[in-house]
C-alpha positions in Angstrom: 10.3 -31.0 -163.1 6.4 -30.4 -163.9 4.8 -33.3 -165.0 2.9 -32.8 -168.3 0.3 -35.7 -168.8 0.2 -39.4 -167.3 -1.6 -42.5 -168.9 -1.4 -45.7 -168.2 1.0 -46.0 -165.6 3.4 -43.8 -167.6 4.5 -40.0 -165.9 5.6 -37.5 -168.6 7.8 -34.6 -167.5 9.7 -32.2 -169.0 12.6 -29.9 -166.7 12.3 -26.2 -166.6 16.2 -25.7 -167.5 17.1 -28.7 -169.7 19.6 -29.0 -172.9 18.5 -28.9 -176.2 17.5 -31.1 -178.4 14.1 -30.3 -177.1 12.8 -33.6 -175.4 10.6 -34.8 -172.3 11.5 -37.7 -170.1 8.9 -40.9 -169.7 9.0 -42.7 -166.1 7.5 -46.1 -166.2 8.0 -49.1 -163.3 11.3 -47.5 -162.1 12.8 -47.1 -165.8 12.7 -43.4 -167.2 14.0 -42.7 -171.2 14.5 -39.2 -173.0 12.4 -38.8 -176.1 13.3 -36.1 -178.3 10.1 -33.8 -180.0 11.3 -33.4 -183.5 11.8 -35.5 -184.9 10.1 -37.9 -182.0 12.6 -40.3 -181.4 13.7 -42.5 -178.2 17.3 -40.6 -177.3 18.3 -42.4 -174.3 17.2 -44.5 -171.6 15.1 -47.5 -171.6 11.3 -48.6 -170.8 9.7 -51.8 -171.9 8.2 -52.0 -175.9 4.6 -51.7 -174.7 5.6 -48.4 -172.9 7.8 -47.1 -175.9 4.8 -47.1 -178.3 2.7 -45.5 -176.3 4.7 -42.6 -175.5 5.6 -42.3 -179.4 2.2 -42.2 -180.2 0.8 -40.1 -177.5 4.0 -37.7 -178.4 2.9 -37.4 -182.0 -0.3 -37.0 -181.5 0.9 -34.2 -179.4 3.9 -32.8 -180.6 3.1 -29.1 -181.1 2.4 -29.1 -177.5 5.2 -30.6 -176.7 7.0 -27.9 -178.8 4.8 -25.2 -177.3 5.8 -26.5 -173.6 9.2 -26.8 -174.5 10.1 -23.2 -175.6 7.7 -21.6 -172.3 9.4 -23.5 -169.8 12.9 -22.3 -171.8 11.4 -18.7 -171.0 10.9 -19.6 -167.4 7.4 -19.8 -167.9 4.7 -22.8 -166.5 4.5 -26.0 -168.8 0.5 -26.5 -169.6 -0.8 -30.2 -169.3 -1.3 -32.1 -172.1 -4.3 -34.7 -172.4 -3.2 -38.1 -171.5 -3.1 -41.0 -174.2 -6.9 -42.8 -174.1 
């Protein structure tokens, strides 16, 4: 599963042959959540407040991206990092 950015203590990953709705998983202090892409939206899972927020905002500050990585790695092809959340 590549990992696509990391910020502040939180590792973003997305799997090369997941199921649609497009989405990326958020690991943070041994929770993990699914977040779908659009619309940007916490599907399942959990992680503290603090860490929800700043995934939503780094993921909308980032969604075509997200979207871009999304439909490569559904074409077998590499998922490109994505700038972390400063």
């Amino acid at each position: 599963m590549p990992e696509v950015s990391r910020f502040f203590g939180i590792l973003i990953r997305m799997y090369f042959d997941d199921h649609n709705p497009p989405h990326f998983h958020a690991i943070y202090a041994g929770n993990e959540a699914k977040v779908g892409i659009d619309p940007i939206i916490l599907l399942e899972g959990k992680l503290p407040n603090r860490a929800v927020s700043m995934v939503i905002e780094w993921a909308a500050l980032h969604q075509r991206e997200l979207i871009h990585n999304w439909e490569q790695l559904r074409k077998d092809h590499p998922a490109e990092r994505i700038e972390p959340l400063k």
